[in-house]
N, C-alpha and C positions, 0 to 999 in steps of 0.2 A: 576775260582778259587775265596775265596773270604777269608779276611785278618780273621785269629784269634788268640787272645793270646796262647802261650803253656804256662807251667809254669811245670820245672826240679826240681824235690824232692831227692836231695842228702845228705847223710849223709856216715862219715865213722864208718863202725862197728869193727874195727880191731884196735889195739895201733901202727900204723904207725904214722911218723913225718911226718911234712910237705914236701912235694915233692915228699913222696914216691910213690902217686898215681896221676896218672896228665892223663888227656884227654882232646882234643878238641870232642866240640858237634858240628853234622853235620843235615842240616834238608835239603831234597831234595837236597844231595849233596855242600850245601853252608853250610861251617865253622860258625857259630851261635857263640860259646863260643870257647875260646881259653885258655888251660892250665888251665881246672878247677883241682882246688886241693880240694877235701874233706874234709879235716884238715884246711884248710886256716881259718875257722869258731871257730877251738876248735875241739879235739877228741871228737865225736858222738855226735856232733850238728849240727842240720838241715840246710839246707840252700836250701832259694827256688832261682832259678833263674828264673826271668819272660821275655820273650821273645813275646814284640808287635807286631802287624801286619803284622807275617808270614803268606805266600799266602799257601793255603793248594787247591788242586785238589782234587781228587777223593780221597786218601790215602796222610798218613803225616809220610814221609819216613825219620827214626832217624837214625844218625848212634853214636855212639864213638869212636874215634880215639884214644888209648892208646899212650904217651907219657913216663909214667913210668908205673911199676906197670901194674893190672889187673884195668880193666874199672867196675865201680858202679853205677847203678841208682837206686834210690828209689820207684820213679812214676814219671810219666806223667797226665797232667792237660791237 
């Protein structure tokens, strides 16, 4: 394995309030982000979260965990 940055491109495109859409981010099975809210930033502004020295193998296994709502991603870095 050898360490690389990700970096998560979320934005919400819909007029929800805060909380209405919440997920945890999971990479090779380990919780990375907890309770990301899309809205936390402002309705339909961007938000990168960057995530250091994740081990990545052969493949970089993402998952979204829904807490509220339906689960969002923009990209992947």
């Amino acid at each position: 394995p050898r360490k690389c940055t990700v970096r998560l491109h979320v934005a919400e495109p819909d007029d929800l309030a805060a909380g209405e859409r919440m997920f945890d981010v999971l990479i090779d099975g380990q919780t990375v982000l907890e309770k990301v809210d899309p809205v936390a930033a402002g309705r339909r502004t961007a938000q990168v979260f960057t995530l250091p020295a994740i081990n990545v193998g052969g493949k970089l296994v993402l998952e979204l965990k829904p807490h509220t709502g339906e689960t969002i991603l923009g990209g992947v870095e």
